[in-house]
N, C-alpha and C positions, 0 to 999 in steps of 0.2 A: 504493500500500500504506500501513502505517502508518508512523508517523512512526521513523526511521531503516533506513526499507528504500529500496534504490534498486531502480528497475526493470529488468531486464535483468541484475541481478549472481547469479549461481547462489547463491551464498553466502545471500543475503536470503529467496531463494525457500526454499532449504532450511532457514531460519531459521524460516521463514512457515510451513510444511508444505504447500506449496504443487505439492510432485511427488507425494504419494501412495504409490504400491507402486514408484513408479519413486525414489523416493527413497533415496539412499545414505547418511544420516544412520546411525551404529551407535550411537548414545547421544543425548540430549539434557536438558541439564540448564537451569537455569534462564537464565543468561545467554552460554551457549556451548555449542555441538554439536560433536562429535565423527563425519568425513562420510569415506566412501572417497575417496578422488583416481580421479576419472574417466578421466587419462590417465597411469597410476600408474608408477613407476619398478621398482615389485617389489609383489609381491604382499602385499594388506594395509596397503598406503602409506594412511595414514589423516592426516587434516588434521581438525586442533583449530581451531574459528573461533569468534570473538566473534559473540553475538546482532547487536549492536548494528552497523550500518554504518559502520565505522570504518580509517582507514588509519594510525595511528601509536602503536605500543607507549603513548607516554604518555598518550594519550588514555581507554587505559581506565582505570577507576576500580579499589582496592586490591580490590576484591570480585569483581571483574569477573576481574583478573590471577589473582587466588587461585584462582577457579575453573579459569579458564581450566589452570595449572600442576596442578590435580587433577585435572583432564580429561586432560594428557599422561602423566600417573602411570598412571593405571585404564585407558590406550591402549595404553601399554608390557604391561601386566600380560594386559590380552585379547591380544595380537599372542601372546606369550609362552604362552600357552593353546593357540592355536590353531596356532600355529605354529612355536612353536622356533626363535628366529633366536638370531644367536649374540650379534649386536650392534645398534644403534639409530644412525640419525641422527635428529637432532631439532634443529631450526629453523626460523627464521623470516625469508624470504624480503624484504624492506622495500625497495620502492619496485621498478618496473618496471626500470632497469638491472640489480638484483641478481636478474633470472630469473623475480621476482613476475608471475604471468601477470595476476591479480585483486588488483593492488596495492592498490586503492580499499578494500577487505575485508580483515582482519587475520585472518591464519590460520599457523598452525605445520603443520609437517608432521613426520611421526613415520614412519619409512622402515625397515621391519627388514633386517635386511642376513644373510647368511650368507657362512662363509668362504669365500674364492675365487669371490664372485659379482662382483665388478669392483671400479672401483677408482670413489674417491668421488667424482672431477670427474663420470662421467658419469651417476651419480646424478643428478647437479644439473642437467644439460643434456638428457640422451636420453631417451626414451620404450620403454622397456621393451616383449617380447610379454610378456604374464600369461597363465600357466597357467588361471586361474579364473573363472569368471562373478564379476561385480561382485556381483548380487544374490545371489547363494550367499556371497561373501565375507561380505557383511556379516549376513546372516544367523548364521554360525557365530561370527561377533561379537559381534552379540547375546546370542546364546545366552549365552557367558562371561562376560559384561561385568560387575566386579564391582560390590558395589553399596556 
């Protein structure tokens, strides 16, 4: 691919537009997308990733973080549209020990939570069933997505 995609990283492909209608991206701005989590924790579990193939917060550049922190803004605000959670987890997963599946690729995750839906370790750990088709998700996400 081009220069800062790796092969094989889902992250790069969907950077690339490289999946098509199978693609889970809900947003895409110039140096960071905004993609469903494919094995989500709760429905709408959306992850903010850098363009660029990168694995360390400091690595991106003040324009790059900027966006990237405007992209979890206008995330919170589609979920919140669509969904009505009552609360948010938002972070960022760094380096494979802390649970990073695709540590290589710098991605936050933005998780809506509702009251009495569990407790926050298994967020971080378990694999949720989802109510929804992925591609329905992110479609209703689109729709909202502000601009």
């Amino acid at each position: 691919g081009e220069a800062g995609t790796q092969e094989g990283c889902v992250f790069c492909a969907e950077a690339a537009g490289e999946l098509g209608e199978q693609s889970l991206a809900v947003h895409r701005g110039e140096q960071g997308f905004v993609l469903l989590n494919k094995f989500p924790y709760a429905s709408g579990h959306l992850m903010v990733a850098s363009m660029r193939h990168l694995a360390e917060l400091s690595d991106l550049t003040r324009d790059e973080a900027a966006e990237l922190h405007d992209l979890t803004t206008k995330s919170i605000a589609a979920l919140r549209a669509v969904y009505s959670p009552h609360a948010f987890n938002v972070g960022w997963n760094l380096g494979q020990v802390a649970g990073g599946s695709i540590a290589a690729h710098l991605h936050e995750h933005v998780v809506p939570r509702w009251s009495g839906d569990t407790n926050f370790m298994p967020v971080l750990a378990d694999v949720k069933v989802v109510p929804e088709h992925l591609l329905e998700t992110r479609d209703r996400l689109r729709a909202v997505w502000p601009s």
